[in-house]
C-alpha positions in Angstrom: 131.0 80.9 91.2 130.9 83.6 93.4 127.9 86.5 93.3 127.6 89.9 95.2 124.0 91.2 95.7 123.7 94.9 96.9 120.4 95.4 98.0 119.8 91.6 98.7 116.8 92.5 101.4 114.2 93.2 98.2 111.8 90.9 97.6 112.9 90.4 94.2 116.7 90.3 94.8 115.6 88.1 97.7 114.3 85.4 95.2 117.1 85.8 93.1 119.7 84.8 96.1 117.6 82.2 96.9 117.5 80.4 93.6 121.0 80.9 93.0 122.2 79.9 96.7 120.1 77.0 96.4 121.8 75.6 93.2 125.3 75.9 95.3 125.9 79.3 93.8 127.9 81.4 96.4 126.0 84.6 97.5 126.9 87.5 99.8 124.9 90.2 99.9 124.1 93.7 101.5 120.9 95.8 102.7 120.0 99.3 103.5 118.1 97.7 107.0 117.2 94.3 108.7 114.2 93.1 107.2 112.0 89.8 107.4 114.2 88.3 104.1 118.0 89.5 105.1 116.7 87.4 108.0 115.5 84.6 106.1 118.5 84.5 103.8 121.2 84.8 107.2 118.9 81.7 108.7 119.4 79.6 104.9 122.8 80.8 105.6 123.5 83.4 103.2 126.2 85.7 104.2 124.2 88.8 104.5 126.1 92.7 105.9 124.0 95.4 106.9 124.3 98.5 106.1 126.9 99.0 102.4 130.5 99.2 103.1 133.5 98.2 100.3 134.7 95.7 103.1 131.9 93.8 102.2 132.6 93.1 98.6 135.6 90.4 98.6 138.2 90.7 95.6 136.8 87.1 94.3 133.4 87.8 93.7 132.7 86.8 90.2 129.8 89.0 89.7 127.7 91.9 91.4 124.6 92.6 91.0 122.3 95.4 92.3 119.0 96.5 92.5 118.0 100.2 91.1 117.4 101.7 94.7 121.2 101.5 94.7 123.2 104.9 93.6 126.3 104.9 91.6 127.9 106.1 94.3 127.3 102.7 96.5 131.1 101.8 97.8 130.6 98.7 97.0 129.3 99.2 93.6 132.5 101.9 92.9 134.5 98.8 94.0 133.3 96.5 91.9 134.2 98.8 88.9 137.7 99.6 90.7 138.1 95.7 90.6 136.7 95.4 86.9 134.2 92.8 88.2 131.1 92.5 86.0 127.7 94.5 87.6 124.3 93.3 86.5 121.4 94.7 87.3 118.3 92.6 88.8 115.9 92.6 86.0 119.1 91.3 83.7 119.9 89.1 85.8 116.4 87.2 86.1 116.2 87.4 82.7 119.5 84.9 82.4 117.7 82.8 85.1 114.1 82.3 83.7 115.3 82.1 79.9 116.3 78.2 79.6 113.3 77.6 82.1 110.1 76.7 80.3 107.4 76.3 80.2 107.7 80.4 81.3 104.7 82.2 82.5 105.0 85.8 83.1 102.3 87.9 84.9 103.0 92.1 84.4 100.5 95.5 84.3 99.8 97.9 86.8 97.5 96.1 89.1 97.4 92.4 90.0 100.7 91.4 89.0 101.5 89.7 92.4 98.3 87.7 93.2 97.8 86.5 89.7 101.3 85.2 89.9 100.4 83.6 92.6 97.4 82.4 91.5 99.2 80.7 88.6 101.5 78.7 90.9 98.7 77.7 93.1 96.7 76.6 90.7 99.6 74.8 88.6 100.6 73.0 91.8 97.4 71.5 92.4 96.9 69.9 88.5 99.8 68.2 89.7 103.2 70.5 88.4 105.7 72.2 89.7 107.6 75.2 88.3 109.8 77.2 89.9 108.7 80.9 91.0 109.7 83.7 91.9 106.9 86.3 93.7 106.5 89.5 94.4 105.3 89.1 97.7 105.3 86.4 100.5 102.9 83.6 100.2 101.8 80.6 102.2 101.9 78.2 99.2 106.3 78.8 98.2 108.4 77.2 99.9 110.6 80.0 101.0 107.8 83.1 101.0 108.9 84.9 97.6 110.3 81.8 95.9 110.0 77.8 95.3 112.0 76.0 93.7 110.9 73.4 91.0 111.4 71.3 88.1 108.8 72.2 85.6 109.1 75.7 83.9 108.9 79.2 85.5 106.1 81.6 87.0 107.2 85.0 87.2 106.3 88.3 88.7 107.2 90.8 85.4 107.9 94.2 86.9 107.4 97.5 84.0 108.3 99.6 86.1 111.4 99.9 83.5 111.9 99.5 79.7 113.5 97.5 80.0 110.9 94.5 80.9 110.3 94.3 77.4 113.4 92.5 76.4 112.3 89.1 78.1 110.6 86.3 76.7 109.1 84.1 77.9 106.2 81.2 76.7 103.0 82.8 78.0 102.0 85.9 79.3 99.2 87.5 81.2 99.2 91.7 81.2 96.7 92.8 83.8 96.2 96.2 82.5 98.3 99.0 82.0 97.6 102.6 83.8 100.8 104.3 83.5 101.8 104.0 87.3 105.9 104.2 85.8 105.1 107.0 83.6 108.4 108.8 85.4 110.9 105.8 84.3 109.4 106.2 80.6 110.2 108.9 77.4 106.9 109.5 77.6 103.1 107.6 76.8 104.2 106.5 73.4 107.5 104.7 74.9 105.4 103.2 77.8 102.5 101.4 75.4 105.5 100.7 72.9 107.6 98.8 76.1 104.1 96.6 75.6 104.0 95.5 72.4 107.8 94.9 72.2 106.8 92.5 75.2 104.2 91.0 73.3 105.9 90.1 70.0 108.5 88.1 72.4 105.9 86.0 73.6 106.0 82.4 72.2 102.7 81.2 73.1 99.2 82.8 74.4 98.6 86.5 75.4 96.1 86.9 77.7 94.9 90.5 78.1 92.1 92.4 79.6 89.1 93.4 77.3 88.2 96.4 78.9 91.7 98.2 79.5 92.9 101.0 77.4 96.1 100.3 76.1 96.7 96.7 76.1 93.1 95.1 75.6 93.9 94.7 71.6 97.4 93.2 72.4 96.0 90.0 73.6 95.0 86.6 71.6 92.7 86.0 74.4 91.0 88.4 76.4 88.7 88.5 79.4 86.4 90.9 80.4 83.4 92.3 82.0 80.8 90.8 79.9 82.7 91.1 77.1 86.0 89.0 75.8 86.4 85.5 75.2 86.2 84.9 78.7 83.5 87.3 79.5 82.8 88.1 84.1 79.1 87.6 84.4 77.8 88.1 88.1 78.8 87.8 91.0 77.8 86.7 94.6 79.3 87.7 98.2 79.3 86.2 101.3 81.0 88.3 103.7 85.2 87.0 102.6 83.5 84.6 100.6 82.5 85.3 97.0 81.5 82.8 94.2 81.2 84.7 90.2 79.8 83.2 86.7 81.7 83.5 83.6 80.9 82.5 79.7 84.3 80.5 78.0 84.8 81.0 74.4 82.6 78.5 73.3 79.4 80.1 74.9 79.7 77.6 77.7 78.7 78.9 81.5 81.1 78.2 84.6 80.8 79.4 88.0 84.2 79.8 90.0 84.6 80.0 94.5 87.3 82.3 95.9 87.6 82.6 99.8 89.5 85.7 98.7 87.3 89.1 99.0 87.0 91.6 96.4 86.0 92.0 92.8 89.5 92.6 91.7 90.2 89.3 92.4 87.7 87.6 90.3 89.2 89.3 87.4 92.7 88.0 88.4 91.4 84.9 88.6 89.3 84.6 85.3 92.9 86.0 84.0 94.7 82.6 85.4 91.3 80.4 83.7 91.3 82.1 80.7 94.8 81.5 80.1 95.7 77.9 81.8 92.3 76.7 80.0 93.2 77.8 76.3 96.9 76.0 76.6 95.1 72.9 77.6 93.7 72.7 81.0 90.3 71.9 82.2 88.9 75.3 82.8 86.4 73.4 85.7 89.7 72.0 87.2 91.2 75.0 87.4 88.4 76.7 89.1 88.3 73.5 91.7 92.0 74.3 91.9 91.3 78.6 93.2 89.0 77.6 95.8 91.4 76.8 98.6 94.0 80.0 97.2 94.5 82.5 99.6 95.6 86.1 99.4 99.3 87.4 99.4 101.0 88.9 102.8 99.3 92.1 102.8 96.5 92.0 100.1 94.1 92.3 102.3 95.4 90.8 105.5 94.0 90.6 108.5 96.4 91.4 111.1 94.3 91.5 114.3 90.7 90.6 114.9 88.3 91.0 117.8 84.6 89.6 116.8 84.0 90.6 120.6 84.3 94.4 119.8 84.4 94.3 116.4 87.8 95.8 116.3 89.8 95.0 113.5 93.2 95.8 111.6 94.0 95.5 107.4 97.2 95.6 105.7 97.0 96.0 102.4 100.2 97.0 99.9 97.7 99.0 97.8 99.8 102.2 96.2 97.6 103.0 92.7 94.4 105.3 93.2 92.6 102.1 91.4 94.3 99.5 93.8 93.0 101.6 96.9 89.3 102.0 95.5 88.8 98.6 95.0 90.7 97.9 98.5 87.9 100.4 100.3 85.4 98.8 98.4 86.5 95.3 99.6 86.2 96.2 103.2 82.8 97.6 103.1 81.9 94.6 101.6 83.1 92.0 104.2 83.0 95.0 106.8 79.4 96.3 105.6 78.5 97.9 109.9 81.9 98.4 110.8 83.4 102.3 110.6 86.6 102.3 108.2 89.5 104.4 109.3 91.9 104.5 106.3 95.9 105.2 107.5 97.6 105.8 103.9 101.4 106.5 103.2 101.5 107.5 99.4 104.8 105.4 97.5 106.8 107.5 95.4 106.8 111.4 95.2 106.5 110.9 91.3 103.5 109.0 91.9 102.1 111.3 94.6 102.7 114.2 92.2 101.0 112.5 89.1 98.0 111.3 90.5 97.3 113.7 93.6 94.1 114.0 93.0 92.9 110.3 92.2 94.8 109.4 95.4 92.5 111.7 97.5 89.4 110.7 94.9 90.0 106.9 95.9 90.2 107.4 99.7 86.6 109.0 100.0 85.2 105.5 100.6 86.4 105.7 103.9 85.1 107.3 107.6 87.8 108.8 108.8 91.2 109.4 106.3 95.0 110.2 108.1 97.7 110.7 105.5 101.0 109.8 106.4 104.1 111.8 104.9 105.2 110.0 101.2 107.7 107.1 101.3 110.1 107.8 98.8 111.6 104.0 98.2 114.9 105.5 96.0 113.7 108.4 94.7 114.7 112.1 94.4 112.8 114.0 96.6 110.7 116.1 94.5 110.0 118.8 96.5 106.4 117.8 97.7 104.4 116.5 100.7 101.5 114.2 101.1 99.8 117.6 102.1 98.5 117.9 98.7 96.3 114.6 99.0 94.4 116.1 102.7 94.3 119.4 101.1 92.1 117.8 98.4 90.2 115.7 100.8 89.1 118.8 102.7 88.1 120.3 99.4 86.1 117.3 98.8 84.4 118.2 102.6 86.0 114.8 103.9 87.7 114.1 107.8 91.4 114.1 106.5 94.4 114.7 108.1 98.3 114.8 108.1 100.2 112.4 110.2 103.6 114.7 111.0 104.9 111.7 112.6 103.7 107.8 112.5 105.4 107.0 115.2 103.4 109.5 117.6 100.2 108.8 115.7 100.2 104.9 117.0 101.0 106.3 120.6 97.2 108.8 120.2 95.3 106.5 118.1 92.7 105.2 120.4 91.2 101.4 119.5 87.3 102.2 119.1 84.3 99.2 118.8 83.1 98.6 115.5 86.0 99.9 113.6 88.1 98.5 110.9 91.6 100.1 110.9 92.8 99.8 106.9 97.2 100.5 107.1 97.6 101.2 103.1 100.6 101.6 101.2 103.8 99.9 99.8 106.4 101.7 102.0 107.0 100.9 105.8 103.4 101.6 107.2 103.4 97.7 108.0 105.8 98.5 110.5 103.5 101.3 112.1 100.5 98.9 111.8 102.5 96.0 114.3 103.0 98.7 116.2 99.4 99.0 116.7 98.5 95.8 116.6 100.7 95.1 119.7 98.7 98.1 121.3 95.1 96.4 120.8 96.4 93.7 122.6 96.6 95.3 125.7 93.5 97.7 124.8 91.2 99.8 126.6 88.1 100.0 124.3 86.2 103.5 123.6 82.5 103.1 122.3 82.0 104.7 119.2 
């Protein structure tokens, strides 16, 4: 067997490659640009081009697949159908993978997905079992970043972004919430809530949803919540990237759960991961024994470059939603509660950017000092906008913002200030632009703020 991947570099096409190459499968691959997992694969020796050419699709390739940045018009893609060779899309192709796999946990909504993924793996690992998974993100705890192989089910990263996600099915199922971040890739509001409960009615075993969102709270045989649900949050207590919360099970009973990861939002994913490993038969003290050593994602909330002499220090965080940023902001005043935030954001998606323009610049007041980078527009159609819109409503707001013409130039004038926290948001290439800066600090001259 002999498989194809255009668009290999993706951190859920990487996976893929991996699992398959793994298993003896034969995989070549192409990518737009060198990134950190066309390197990976090329070092597991994976035959990875470059750039997309025909040449690099071989006549005895038994299958292509692709990922949806890629056009129609790839020449690689218009060879395959010259050739008649079967093309598959990622999300199909997964689908094949995880459905003989079980048990099969599956982790999808709007805000979470990746760290409660991950959570579930970590936590699984540690009661002593060992599925396979495939993340999307990098992660100290899998083997290979984005995936592990295993020998005992499947966790899974469950992407709506499409429709289509609700044609799998899988044993168990956590939906984080749905806010309607795809809304562009869907009929309209009815289709996206109706992708749900198709998704639901597939699901073999539990449901775990969250009490206090809108559209999928009532999908759920179990919920959690903010004091309400069968799991219900209680209170919580922080100490600086420490942070320790209370919660009430089913049965009325009270447990208290340690995270050295910061933030509120990531109590909830974690009372999502008890809440559901507890009700298919887990000790629900175990598994908070099991979070307490679980650390974050690459780039939730990663602390790229630190200087407790100054007080100088750099984030990366892949926050993209307006409710992803708030509680990122909110995060960092926590742990950073003397330190001035300046906030360098690159909006994702000119759909998004368009849609939500004005709880983009509403969830980026928590900040000092706001730049806005020009939108990265993964595989979109450029829509006809700018990131413009987001300072113009800053300044409305009587905020510091401005517009970064070019990132690149902005790095060269950004000056590294005392008592500052430096926060690179987004999901495009701002990680790039924060090394970049990073490798400035380290041969700093301070300013006093």
């Amino acid at each position: 067997m002999k498989i194809h991947m255009v668009g290999i570099g993706g951190i859920g096409m990487s996976a893929l490659a991996m699992h398959w190459f793994l298993k003896g499968i034969e995989i070549t691959g192409s990518n737009i640009e060198v990134n950190d997992r066309t390197d990976y694969l090329k070092d597991l020796g994976v035959e990875v081009h470059i750039g997309h050419s025909e040449s690099f699709l071989s006549e005895d390739v038994d299958e292509v697949v692709i990922t949806r940045a890629i056009s129609h018009g790839n020449p690689e893609v218009l060879k395959a159908k010259r050739l008649r060779i079967p093309i598959r899309a990622r999300d199909e192709a997964l689908r094949e993978v995880i459905k003989d796999l079980h048990p099969s946990f599956a982790v999808t909504g709007t805000d979470g997905k990746t760290t409660t993924t991950a959570m579930i793996y970590h936590t699984l690992r540690k009661l002593e079992s060992n599925p396979y998974v495939f993340l999307g993100g990098i992660h100290p705890d899998l083997e290979h970043g984005n995936y592990s192989s295993g020998d005992q089910g499947v966790v899974f990263e469950l992407d709506e972004s499409v429709p289509t996600f609700s044609s799998y099915v899988v044993d168990h199922l956590i939906i984080t919430n749905a806010r309607g971040d795809h809304l562009e890739s869907y009929k309209d509001k009815r289709e996206y809530v109706k992708s749900f409960v198709d998704l639901v009615s597939n699901v073999k075993g539990v449901v775990v949803t969250f009490a206090d969102d809108e559209i999928t709270s009532d999908l759920g045989k179990v919920t959690f919540g903010i004091g309400k649900g069968d799991f219900k949050f209680l209170e919580r207590r922080v100490l600086g990237r420490l942070q320790s919360f209370t919660f009430e099970d089913p049965g009325g009973k009270l447990h208290s759960a340690d995270l050295i990861v910061p933030g509120f939002h990531n109590c909830l994913n974690a009372l999502a991961v008890i809440a559901l490993l507890s009700v298919i038969g887990y000790d629900i003290d175990e598994i908070a024994e099991a979070l307490k050593d679980f650390q974050s994602v690459y780039r939730r909330f990663t602390i790229s470059f630190s200087s407790d002499t100054d007080r100088i220090f750099v984030l990366d965080d892949y926050a993209h939603t307006p409710e992803e940023i708030e509680n990122l902001i909110k995060t960092v005043r926590e742990v950073f509660p003397r330190e001035k935030v300046v906030a360098i954001f690159q909006p994702h998606r000119y759909s998004r950017t368009l849609r939500e323009n004005n709880k983009l610049a509403h969830s980026l007041l928590g900040a000092d000092e706001i730049y806005i980078a020009e939108i990265y527009g993964a595989f979109e159609e450029d829509l006809g906008i700018s990131s413009r819109i987001i300072v113009d409503e800053l300044v409305k707001s009587g905020r510091n913002a401005q517009f970064v013409e070019d990132l690149n130039d902005f790095i060269k004038s950004l000056d590294a200030k005392e008592n500052t926290v430096y926060l690179f948001i987004g999901a495009g290439d701002i990680i790039y632009y924060s090394g970049k800066f990073v490798g400035k600090l380290k041969n700093r001259e301070v300013v006093k703020n």
